[in-house]
KOLDO-603325 format. One line per field, with one value per atom (N, C-alpha, C): residue number from 1; atom name; x, y, z. Coordinates in steps of 0.001 Angstrom, whole numbers, plus 500000, padded with zeros to 6 digits. Last residue first. Layout:
KOLDO-603325
resi = c(NUM/...);
name = c(CA/...);
px = c(X/...);
py = c(Y/...);
pz = c(Z/...);
This chain:
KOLDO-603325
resi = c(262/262/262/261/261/261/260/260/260/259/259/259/258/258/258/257/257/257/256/256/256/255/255/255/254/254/254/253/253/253/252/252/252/251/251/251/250/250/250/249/249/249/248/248/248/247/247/247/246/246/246/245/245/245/244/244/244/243/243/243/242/242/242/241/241/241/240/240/240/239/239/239/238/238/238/237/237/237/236/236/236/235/235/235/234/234/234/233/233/233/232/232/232/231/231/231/230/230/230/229/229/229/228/228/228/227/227/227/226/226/226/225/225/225/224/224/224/223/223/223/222/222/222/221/221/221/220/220/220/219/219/219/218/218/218/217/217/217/216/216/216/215/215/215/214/214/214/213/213/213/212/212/212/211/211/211/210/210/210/209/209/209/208/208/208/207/207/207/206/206/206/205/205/205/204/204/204/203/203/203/202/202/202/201/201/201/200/200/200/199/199/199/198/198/198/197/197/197/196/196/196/195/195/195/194/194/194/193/193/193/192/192/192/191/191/191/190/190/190/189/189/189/188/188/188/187/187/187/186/186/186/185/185/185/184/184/184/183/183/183/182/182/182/181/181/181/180/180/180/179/179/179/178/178/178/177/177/177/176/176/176/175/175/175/174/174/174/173/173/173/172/172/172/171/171/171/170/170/170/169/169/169/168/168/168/167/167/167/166/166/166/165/165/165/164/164/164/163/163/163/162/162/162/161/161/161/160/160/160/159/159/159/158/158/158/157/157/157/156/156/156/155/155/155/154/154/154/153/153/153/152/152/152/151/151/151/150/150/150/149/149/149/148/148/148/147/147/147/146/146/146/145/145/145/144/144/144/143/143/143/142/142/142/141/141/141/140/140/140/139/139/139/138/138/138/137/137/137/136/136/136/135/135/135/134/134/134/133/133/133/132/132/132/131/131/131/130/130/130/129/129/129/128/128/128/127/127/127/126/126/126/125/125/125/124/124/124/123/123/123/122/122/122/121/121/121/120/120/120/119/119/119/118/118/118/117/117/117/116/116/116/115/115/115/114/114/114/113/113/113/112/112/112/111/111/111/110/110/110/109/109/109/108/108/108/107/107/107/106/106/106/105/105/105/104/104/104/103/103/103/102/102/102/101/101/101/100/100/100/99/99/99/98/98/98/97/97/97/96/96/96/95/95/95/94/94/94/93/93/93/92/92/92/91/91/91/90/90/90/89/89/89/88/88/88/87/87/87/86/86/86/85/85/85/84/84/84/83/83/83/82/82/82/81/81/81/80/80/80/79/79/79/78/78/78/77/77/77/76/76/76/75/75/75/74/74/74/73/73/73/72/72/72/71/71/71/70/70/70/69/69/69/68/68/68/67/67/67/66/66/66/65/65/65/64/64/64/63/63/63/62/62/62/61/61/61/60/60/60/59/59/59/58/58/58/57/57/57/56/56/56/55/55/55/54/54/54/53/53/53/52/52/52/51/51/51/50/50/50/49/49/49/48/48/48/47/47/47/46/46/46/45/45/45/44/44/44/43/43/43/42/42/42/41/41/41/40/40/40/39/39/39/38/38/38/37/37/37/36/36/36/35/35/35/34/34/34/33/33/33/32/32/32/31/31/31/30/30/30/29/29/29/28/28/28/27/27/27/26/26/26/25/25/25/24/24/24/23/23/23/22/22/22/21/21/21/20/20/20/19/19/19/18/18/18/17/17/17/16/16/16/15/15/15/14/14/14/13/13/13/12/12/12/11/11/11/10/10/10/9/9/9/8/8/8/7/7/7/6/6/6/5/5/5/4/4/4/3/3/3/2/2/2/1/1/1);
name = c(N/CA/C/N/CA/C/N/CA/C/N/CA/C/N/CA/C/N/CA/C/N/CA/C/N/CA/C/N/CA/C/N/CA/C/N/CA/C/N/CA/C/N/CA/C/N/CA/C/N/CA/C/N/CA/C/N/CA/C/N/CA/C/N/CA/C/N/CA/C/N/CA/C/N/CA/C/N/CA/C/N/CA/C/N/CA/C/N/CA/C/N/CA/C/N/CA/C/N/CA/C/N/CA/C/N/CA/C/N/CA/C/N/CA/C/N/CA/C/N/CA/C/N/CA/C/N/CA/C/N/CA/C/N/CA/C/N/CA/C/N/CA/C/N/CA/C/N/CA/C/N/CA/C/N/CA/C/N/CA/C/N/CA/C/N/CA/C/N/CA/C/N/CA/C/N/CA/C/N/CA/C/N/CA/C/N/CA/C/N/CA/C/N/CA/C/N/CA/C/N/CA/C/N/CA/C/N/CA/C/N/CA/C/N/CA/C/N/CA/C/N/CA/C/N/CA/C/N/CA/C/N/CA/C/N/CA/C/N/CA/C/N/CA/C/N/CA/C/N/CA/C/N/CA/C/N/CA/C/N/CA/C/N/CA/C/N/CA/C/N/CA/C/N/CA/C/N/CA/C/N/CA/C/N/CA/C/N/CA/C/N/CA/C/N/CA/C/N/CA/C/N/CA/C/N/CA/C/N/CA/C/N/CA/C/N/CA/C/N/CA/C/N/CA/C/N/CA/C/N/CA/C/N/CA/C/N/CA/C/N/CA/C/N/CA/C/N/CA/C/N/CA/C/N/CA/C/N/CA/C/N/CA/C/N/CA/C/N/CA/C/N/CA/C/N/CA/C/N/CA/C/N/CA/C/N/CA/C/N/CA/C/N/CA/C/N/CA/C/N/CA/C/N/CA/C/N/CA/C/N/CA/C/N/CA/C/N/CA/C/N/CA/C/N/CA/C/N/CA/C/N/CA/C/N/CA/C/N/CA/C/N/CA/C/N/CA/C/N/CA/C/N/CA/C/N/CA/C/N/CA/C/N/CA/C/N/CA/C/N/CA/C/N/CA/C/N/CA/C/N/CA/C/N/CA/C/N/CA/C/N/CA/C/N/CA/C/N/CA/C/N/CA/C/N/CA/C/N/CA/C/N/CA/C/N/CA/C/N/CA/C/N/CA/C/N/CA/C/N/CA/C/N/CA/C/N/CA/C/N/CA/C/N/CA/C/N/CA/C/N/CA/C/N/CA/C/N/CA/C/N/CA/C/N/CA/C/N/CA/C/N/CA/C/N/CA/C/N/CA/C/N/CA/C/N/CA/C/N/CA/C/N/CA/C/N/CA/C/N/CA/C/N/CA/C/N/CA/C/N/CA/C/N/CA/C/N/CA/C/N/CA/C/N/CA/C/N/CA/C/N/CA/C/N/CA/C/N/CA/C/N/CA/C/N/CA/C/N/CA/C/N/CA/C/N/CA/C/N/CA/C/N/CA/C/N/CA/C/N/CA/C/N/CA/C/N/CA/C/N/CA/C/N/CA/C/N/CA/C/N/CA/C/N/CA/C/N/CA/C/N/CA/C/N/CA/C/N/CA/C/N/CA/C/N/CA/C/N/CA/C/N/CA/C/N/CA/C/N/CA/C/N/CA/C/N/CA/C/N/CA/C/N/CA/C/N/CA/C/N/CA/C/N/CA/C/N/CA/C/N/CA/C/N/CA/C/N/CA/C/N/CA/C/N/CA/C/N/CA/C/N/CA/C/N/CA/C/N/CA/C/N/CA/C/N/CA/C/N/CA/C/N/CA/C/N/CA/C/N/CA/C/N/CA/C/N/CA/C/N/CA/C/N/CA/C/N/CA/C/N/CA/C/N/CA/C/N/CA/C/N/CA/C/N/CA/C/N/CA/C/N/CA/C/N/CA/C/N/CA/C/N/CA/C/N/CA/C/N/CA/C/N/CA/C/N/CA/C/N/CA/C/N/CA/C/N/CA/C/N/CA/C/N/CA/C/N/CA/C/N/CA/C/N/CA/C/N/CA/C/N/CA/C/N/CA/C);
px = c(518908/520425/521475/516830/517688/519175/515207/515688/516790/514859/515480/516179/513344/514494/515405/511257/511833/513707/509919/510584/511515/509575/510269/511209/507273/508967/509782/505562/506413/507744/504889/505294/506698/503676/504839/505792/501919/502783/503978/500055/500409/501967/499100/499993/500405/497995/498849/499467/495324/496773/498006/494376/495080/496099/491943/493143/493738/489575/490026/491713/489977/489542/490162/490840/489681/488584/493237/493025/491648/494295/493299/492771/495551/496365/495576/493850/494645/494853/493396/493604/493113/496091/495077/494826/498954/498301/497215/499502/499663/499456/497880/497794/498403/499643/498116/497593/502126/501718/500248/504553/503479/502680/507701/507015/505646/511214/509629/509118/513557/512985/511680/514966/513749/514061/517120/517009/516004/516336/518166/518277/513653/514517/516075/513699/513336/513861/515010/515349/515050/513377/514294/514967/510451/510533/511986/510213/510923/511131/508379/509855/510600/506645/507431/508924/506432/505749/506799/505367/505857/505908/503373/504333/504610/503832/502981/503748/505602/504077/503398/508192/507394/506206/509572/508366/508298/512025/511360/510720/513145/512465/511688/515375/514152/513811/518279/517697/516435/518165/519231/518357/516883/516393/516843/518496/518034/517541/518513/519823/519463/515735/516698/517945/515217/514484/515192/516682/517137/516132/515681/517335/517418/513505/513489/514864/514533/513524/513450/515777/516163/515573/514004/514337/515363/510485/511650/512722/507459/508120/509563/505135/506292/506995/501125/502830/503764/499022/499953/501143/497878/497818/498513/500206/499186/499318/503206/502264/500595/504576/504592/503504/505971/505161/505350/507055/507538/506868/506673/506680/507122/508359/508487/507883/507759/508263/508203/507039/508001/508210/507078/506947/507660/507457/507749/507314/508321/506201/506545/510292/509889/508551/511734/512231/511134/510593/510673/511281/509292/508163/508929/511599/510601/509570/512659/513652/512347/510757/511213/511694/511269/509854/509976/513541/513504/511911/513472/514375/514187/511460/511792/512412/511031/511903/511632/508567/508598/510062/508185/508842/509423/504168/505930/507206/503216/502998/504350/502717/503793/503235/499929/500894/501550/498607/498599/500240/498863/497003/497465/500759/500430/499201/502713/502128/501413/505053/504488/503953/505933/506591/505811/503355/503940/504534/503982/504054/504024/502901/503609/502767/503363/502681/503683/502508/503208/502683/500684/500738/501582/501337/501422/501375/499318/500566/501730/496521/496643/498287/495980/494655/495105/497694/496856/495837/499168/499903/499162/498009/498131/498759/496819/495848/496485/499614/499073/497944/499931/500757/500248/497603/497569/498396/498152/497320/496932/500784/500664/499044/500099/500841/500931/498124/498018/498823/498433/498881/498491/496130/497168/497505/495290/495152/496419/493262/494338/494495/491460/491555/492788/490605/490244/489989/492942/491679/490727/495441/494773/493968/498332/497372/497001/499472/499549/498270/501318/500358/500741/503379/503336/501793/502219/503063/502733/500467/501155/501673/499215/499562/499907/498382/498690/499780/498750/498777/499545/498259/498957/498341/499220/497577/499131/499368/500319/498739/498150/499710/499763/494532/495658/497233/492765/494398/495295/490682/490454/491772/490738/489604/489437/492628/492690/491692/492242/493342/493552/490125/489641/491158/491173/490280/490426/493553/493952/492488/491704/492512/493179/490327/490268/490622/493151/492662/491383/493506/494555/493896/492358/491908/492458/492113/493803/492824/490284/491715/492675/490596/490940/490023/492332/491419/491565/494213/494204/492840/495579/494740/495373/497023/497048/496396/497746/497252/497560/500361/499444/499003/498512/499253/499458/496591/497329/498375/492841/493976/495206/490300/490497/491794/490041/490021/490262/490994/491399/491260/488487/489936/490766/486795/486710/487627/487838/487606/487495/487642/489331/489206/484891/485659/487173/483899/483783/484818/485806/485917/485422/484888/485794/486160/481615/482212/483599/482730/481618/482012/483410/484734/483995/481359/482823/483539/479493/479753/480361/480638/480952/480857/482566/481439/481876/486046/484866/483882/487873/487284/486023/489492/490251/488873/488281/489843/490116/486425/486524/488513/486565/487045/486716/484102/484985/485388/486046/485855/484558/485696/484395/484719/487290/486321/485241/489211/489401/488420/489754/488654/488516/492437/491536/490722/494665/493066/492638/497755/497075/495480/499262/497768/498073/502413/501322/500053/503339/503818/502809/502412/502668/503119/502461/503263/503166/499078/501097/501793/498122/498296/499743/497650/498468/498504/496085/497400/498313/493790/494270/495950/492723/493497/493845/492188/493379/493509/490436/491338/492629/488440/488539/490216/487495/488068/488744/486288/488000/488096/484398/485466/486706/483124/483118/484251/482253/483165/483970/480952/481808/483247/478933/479305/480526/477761/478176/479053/476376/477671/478372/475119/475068/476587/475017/473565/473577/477117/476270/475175/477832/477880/476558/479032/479011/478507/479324/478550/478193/478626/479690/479324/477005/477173/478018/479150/478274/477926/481449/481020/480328/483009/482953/481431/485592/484840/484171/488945/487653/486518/491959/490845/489349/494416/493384/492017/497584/496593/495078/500542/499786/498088/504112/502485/501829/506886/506315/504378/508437/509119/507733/507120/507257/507160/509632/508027/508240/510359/510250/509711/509895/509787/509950/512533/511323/511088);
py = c(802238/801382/801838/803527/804273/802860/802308/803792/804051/799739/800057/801288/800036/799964/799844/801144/802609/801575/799060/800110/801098/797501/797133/798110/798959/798414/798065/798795/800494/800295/796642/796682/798315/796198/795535/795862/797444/798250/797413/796495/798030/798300/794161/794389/795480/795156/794559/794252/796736/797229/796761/796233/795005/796121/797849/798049/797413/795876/797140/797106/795090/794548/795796/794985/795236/795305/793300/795265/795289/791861/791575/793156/790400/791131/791064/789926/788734/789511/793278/792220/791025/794994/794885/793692/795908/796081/795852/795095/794411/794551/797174/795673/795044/799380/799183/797777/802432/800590/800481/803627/803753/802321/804388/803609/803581/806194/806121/804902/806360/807652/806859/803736/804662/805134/801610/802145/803550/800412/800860/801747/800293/801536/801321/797396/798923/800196/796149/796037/797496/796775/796813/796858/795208/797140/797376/792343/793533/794861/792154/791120/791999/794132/793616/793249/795454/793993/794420/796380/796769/796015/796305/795413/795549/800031/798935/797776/802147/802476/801647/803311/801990/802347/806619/805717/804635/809118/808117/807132/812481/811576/810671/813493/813563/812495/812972/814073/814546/811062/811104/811709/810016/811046/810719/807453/808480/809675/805839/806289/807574/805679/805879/806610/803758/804863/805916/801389/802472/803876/800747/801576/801753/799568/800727/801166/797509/798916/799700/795812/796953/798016/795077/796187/796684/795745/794752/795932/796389/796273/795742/793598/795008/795051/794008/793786/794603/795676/794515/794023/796083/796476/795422/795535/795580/795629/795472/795206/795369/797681/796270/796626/801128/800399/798625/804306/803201/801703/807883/806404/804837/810567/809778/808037/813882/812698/811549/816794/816804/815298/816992/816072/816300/818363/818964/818561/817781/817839/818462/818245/818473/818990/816702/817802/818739/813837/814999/816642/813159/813099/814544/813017/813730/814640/810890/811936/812964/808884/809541/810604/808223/808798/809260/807650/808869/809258/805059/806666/807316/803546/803840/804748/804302/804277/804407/803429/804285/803817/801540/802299/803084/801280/800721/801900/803234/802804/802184/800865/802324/801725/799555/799370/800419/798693/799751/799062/798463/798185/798995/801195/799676/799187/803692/803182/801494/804821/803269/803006/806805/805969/804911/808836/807464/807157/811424/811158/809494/813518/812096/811768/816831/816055/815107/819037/817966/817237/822202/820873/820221/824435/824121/822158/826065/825977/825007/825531/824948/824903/827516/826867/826120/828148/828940/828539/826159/827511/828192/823786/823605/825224/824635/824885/824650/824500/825909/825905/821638/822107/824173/820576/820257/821484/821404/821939/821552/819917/821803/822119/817294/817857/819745/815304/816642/817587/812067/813153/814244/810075/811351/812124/806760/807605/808660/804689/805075/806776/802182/802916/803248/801535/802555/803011/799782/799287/800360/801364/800896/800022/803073/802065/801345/806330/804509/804246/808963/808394/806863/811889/811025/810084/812298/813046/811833/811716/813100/813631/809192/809516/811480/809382/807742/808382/811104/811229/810081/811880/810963/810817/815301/813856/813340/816374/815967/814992/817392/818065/817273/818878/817658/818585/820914/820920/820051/820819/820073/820367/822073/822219/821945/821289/822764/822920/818429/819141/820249/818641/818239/818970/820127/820986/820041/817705/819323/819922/816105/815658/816906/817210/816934/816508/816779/818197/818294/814076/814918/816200/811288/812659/813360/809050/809827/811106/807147/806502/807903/808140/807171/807399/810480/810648/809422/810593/810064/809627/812450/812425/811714/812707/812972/812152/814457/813382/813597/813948/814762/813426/813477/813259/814077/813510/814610/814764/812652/812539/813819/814142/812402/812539/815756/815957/815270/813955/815501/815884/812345/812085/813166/814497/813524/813193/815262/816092/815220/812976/813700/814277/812827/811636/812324/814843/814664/813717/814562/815689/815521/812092/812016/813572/813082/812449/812256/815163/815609/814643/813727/814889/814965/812067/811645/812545/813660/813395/812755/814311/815627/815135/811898/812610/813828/812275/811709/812532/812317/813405/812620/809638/811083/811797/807289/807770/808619/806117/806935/807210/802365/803926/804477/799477/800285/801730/800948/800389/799754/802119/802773/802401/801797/800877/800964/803467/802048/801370/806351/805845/804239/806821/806989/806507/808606/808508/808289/808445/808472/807819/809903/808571/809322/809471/810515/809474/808238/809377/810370/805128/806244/807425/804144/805247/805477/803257/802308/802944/805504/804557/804022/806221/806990/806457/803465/804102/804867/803912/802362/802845/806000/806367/804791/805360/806292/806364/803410/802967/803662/805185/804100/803515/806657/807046/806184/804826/805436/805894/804143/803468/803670/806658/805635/804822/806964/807397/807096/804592/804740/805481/805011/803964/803893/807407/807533/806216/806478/807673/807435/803734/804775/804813/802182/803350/804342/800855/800015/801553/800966/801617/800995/799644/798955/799892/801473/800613/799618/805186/803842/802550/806517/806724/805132/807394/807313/807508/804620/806361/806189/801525/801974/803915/802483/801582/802741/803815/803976/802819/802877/802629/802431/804575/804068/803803/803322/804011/803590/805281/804440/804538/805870/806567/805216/807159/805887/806437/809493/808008/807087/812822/811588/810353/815488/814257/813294/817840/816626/815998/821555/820703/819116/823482/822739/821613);
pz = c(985206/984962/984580/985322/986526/986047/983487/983468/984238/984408/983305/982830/986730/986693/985871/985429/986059/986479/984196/983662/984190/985924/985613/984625/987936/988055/987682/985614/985845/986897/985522/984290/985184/988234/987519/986451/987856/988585/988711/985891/985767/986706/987257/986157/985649/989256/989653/988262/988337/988903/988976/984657/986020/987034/983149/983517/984806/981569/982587/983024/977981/979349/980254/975496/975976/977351/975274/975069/976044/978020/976552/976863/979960/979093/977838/982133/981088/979970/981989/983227/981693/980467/981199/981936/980256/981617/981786/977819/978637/979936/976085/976002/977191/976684/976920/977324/976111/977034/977392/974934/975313/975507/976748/975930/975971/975597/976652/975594/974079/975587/976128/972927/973228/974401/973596/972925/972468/976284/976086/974184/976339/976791/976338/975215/974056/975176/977120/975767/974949/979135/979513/977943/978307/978475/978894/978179/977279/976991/980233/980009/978618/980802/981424/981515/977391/978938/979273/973810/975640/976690/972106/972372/973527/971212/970990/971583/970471/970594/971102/971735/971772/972077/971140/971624/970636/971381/970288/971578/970394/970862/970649/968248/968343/969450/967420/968395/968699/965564/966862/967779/963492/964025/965186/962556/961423/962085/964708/964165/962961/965528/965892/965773/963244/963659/964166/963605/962611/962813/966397/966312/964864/965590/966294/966508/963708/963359/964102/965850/964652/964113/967142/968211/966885/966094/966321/966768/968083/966565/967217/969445/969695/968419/969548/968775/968752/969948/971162/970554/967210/968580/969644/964623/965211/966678/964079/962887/963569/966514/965950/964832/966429/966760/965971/967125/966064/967448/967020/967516/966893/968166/967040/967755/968462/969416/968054/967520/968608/969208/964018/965031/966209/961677/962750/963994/958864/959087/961045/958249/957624/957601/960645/960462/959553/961152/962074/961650/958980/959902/961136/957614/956773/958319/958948/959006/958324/958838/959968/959674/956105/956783/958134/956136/955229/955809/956965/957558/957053/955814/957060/957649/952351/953625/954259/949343/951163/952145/948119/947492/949120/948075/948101/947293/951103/950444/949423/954058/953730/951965/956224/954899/954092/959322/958056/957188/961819/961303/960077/963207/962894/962428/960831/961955/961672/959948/959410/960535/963269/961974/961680/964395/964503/962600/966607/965384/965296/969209/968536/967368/969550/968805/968475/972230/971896/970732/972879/973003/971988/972637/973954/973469/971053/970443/971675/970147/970867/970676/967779/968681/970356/966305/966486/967610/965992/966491/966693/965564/966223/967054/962801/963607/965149/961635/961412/962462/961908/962407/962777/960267/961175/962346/957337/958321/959266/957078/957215/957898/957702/958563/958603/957194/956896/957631/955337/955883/955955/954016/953575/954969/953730/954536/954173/951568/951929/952858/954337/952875/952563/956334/955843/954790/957112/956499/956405/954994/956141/955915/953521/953139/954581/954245/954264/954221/953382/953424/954061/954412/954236/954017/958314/956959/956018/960164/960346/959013/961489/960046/959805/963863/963245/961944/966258/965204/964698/969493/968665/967815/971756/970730/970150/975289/973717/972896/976598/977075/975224/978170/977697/976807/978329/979093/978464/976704/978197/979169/974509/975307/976853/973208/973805/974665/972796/974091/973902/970972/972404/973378/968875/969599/970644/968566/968728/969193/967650/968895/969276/965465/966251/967411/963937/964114/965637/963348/964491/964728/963028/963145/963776/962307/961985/962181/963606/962677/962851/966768/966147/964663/968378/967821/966434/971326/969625/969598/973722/972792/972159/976869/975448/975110/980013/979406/978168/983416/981711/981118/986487/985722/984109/988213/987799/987399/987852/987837/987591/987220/988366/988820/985528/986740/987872/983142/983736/985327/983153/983587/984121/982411/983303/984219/980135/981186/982444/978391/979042/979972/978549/979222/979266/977007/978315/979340/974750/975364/976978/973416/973962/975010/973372/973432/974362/970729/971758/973324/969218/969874/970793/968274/969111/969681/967485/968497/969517/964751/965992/967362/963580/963780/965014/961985/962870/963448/959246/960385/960898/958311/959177/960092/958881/958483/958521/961514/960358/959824/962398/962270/961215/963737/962249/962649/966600/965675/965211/969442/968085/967002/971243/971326/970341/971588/971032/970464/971390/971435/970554/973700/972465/972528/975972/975816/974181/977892/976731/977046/980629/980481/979060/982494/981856/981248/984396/984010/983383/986558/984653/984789/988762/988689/987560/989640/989451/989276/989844/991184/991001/987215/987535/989462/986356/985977/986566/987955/988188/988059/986579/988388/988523/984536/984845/986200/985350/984292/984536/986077/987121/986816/983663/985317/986464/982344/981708/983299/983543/983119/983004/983604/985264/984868/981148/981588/982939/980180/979639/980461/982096/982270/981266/980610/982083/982473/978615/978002/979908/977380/978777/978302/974780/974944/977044/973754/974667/975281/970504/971837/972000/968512/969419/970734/966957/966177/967496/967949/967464/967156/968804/967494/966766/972002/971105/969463/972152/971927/971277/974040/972371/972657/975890/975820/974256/975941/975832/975189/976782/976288/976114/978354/978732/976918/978485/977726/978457/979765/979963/979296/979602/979579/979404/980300/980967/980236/980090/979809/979622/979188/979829/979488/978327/977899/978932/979999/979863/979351/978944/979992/979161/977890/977521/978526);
């Protein structure tokens, strides 16, 4: 089985059409994300993640058609810019969708907020659909990777819920090929216990820093994680919303790769 890759880098889609904030040129969206992933795969990422950051309020699971519509061009886009792998998240929890766009475009893996299991969002409450997620993924797209995120972030387990037992569920049960484990919100790193009981409960699964990530602590979460996924702090003054800082991109991937090779 080929490698996941250590190092991914997100690009954040300015806000799609339909979206409450879309600024009315689909082209200037994509000029963006293009510009974003080749900023990425310049500093050395490994692979680009693609969501659609910017179309908060989210649907909670199935989003209009013309978001897939949408994000489909802009992977393609990227797709072609770059040659690195990419992956999907179809924001709030639309995994089925994130499964047609990366059959559509090549992409290698989607991220799935909520795979198994439920949590309380600002959505609402959000269910898992891991059997029919997993059945469309054998039929449609059997090639691609699916990260899972443990108690993902912007959300509440409902009470009663284990940390290891949602992992251990997430990977054996619902059939997660990667496991993420994230801070309380976008740019927050989760703690480095939580991520070694993660860890210790799914040995043999592969595990991601969804969130948090810099510089000054990508050395910490590798001695514990396979990889980390990284947004917030590569942009320029490290504000989600802003283009992707080379010069903070290629800091960050020095600091990682020398974490790797320690």
């Amino acid at each position: 089985m080929q490698a996941l890759p250590a190092l991914i880098g997100m690009v954040h889609l300015l806000p799609l059409p339909g979206a409450a904030r879309y600024a009315g040129d689909l082209e200037a969206v994509l000029a963006a994300a293009v510009a974003d992933a080749e900023r990425l795969e310049s500093a050395g990422f490994d692979a680009i993640g693609i969501e659609n950051f910017g179309d908060a309020p989210f649907f909670a699971e199935d989003v209009p058609k013309a978001t897939i519509a949408a994000m489909t061009r802009a992977i393609s886009a990227v797709a072609d810019a770059v040659s690195v792998p990419i992956g999907v998240n179809v924001l709030r929890n639309d995994a089925c969708g994130a499964l047609a766009i990366a059959a559509a475009t090549g992409a290698s893996f989607i991220r799935v907020n909520v795979l198994s299991g439920s949590m309380w969002t600002d959505q609402g409450l959000i269910v898992g659909k891991a059997a029919e997620v997993l059945r469309m993924r054998a039929t449609l797209a059997p090639d691609v990777k699916i990260f899972a995120d443990v108690f993902v972030k912007h959300a509440t387990p409902p009470a009663g819920t284990r940390l290891e037992q949602a992992a251990e569920e997430l990977a054996h049960r619902s059939l997660a090929d990667a496991l993420i484990v994230s801070g309380t919100a976008t740019g927050r790193p989760p703690t480095l216990s939580t991520l070694q009981d993660v860890g210790d409960a799914v040995p043999t699964t592969p595990l991601y820093v969804g969130s948090g990530a810099s510089a000054l602590n990508v050395a910490q979460f590798l001695a514990v994680a396979d990889g980390v996924i990284v947004g917030t702090t590569l942009k320029r003054d490290a504000t989600t919303t802003n283009p992707v800082d080379e010069e903070r991109a290629r800091t960050f991937v020095a600091a990682a790769r020398k974490a790797l090779t320690a």
